[in-house]
N, C-alpha and C positions, 0 to 999 in steps of 0.2 A: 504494500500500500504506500500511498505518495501521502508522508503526514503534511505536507501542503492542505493537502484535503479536509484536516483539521480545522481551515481557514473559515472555510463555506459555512462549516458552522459556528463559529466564531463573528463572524461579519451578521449572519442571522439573526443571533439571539443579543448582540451584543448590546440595541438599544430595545430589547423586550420591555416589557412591565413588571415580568414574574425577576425577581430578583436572582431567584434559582436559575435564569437563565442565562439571568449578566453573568453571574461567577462561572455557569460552564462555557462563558464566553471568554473568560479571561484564559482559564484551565488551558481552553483548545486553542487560544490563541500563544499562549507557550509553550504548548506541547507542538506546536507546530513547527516552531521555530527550532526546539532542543532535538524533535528526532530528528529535520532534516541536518542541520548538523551534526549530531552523532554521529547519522548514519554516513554521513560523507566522508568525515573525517576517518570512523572504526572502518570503512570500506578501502580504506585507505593508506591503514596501516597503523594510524594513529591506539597505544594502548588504553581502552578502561576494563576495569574490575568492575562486577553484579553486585557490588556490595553496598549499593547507598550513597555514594559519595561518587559517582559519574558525573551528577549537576556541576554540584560546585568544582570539580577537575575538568569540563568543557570551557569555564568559564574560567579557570585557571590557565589554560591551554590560549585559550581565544586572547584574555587579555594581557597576558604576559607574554607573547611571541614575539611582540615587539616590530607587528607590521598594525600599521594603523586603523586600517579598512574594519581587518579582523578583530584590533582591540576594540572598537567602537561595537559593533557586532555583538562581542562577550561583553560589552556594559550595559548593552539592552535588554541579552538575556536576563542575566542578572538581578536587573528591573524587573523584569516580567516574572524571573522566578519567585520572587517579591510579592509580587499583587498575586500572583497565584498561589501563594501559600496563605496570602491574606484571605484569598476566596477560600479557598479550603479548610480554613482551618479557625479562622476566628469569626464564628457565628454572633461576636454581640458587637461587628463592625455592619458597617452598609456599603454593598457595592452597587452604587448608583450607574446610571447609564454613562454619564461622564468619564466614571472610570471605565467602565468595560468597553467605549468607544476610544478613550485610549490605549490602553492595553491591545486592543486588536491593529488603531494603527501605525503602533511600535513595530508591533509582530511581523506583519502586512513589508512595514518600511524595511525590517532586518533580513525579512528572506529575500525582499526583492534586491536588497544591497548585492548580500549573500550570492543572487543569484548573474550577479552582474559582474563579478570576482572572475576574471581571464584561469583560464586554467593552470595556465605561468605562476600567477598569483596564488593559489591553492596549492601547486606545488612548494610555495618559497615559504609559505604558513606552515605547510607539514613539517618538510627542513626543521623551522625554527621550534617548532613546539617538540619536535625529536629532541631538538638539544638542551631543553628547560631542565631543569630540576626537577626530581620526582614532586608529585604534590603530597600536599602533606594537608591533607582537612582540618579546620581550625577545631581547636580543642574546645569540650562543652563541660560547661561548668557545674 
């Protein structure tokens, strides 16, 4: 499946009424974003672990590589994985349309960047995220 396609629904529900729909508006609008980079990058050589800590090591990967296109890229995931945890997870906040109409045109704006990256350019992100430093998940208190 093309989590692109995650968008469709995302852009749908995104200025619904049901609140319940804004938040799986936010959801699908970062899920849309994180697999299609996953998938690009793990198709490509790039390593992650099943263990929980994939998110925050894409976005380790993206904004430490030290190509810009790509650091901007991993700052919006970031964001997004932000408001999506907000929607998931904290029931006594409000995701209004405003947010989930942002959220989605974050999402929308990062794959289209994402998807406007030369191949050249993909290659030179891979390079550089090879030679990072293993990540190392921030400690929880």
């Amino acid at each position: 499946m093309d989590p692109v396609a995650f968008l469709t629904i995302a852009e749908r529900f995104q200025a619904s009424n049901s609140e319940a729909e804004r938040r799986t508006s936010v959801g699908r609008s970062y899920y849309a974003l994180y697999n299609l980079l996953f998938g690009s990058f793990a198709s490509r050589g790039i390593h992650f672990e099943a263990r929980g800590n994939d998110h925050g090591r894409l976005v380790y990967y993206l904004t430490q590589c030290g190509y810009p296109q790509a650091s901007a890229i991993g700052m919006t995931l970031r964001d997004l994985r932000n408001y999506r945890n907000e929607a998931d997870y904290r029931m006594n906040t409000t995701v209004d349309s405003g947010q989930s109409q942002l959220v989605y045109g974050k999402a929308k704006g990062a794959v289209d960047d994402f998807h406007q990256l030369l191949r050249t350019d993909i290659a030179m992100v891979i390079q550089r995220i090879k030679r990072l430093r293993p990540y190392r998940p921030p400690s929880r208190p």
